[in-house]
C-alpha positions as CSV (number, residue, x, y, z in Angstrom):
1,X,-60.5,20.8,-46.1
2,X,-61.1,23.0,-42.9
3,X,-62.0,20.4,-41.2
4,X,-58.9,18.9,-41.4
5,X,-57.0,21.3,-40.5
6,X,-57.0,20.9,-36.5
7,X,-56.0,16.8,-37.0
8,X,-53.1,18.3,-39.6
9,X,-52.3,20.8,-36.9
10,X,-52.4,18.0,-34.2
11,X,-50.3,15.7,-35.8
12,X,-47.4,18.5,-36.5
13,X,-47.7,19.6,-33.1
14,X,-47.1,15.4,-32.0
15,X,-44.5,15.2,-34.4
16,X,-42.3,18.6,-33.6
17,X,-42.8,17.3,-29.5
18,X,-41.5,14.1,-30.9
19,X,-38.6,15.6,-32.8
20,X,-37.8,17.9,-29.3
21,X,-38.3,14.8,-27.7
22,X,-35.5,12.8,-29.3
23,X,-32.8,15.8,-30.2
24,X,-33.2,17.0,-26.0
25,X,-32.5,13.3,-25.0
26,X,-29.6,12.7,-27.3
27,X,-28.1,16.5,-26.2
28,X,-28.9,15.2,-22.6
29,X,-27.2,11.9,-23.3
30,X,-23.8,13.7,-25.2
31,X,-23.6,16.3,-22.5
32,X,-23.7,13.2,-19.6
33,X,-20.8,11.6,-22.6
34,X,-19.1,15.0,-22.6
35,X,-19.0,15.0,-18.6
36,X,-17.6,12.0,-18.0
37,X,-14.7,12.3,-21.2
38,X,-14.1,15.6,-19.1
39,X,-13.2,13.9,-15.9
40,X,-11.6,11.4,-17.5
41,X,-8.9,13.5,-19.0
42,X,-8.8,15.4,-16.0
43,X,-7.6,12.4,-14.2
44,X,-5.3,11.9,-16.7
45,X,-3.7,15.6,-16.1
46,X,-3.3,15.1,-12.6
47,X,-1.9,11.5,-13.5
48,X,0.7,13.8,-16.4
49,X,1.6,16.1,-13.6
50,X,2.6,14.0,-11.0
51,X,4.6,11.8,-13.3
52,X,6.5,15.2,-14.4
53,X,6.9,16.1,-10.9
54,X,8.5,13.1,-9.9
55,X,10.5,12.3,-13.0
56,X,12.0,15.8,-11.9
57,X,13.8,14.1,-9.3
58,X,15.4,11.2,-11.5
59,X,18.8,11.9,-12.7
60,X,19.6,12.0,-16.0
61,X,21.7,9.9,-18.1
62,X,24.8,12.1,-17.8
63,X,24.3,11.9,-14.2
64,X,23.7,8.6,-14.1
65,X,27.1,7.9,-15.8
66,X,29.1,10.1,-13.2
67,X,27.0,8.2,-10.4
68,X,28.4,5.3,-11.8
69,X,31.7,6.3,-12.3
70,X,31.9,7.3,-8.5
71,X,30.7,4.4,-7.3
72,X,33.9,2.3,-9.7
73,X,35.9,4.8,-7.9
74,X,34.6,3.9,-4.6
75,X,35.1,0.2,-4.8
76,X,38.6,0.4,-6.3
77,X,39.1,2.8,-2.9
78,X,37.4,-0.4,-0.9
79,X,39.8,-2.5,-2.4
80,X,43.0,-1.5,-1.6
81,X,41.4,-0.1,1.8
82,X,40.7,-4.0,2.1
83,X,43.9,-5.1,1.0
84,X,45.5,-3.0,3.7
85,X,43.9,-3.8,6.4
86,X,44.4,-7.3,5.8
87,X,48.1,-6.5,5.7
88,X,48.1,-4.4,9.0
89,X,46.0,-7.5,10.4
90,X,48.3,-9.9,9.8
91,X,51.1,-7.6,10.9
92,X,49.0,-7.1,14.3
93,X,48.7,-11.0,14.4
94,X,52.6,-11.7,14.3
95,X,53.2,-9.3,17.0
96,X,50.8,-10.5,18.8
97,X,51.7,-13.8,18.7
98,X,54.6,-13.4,21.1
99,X,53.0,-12.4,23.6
100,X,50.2,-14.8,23.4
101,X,53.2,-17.1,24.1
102,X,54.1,-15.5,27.2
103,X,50.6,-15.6,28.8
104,X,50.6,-19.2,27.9
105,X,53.9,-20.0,29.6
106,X,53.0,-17.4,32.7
107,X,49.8,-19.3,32.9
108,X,51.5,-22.7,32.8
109,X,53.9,-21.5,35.6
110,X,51.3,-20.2,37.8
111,X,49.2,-23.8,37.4
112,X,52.5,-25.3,38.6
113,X,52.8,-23.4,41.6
114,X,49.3,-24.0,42.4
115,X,50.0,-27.4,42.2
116,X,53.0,-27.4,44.6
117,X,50.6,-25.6,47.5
């Protein structure tokens, strides 16, 4: 039975390095696991942070509503801005229009004349 003792102790020895063996490689193998879930969320953090910084910016939905309430405001100002000047244009035109007349007439004349030479 002494005799056997050194193989018994041998074989314990194998089997505890075994053990230490397996359990350092899976710790090694989580930890590299751990790591990379790590930098993963990281990136997700910095992607969170941004997106909150720059939602900041984006109005709201009461401000959205007076944005667009403005802007019905402004194209009922267009309008009747538009309407108006088309009045005052065609005002312009009829005034106009007389003297385009004369022009044509004084240029007539002055043809004749030139004609006569």
């Amino acid at each position: 039975m002494i005799e056997q003792i050194p193989a018994l102790l041998a074989v314990v020895v194998s089997a505890g390095t075994l053990i230490y063996t397996i359990v350092s490689t899976r710790s090694k193998a989580t930890a590299e696991k751990v790591h990379s879930i790590e930098r993963r969320v990281d990136a997700v953090e910095d992607r969170a942070t941004r997106l909150e910084s720059d939602m900041k910016h984006v109005p709201d939905k009461d401000s959205a509503y007076r944005i667009e309430l403005t802007l019905q405001e402004l194209r009922g100002q267009l309008s009747t801005m538009s309407a108006e000047m088309r009045g005052q244009m065609n005002t312009l035109a009829e005034r106009v229009e007389p003297i385009s007349k004369v022009s044509d007439r004084l240029q007539e004349f002055l043809l004749e004349q030139a004609e006569r030479r």
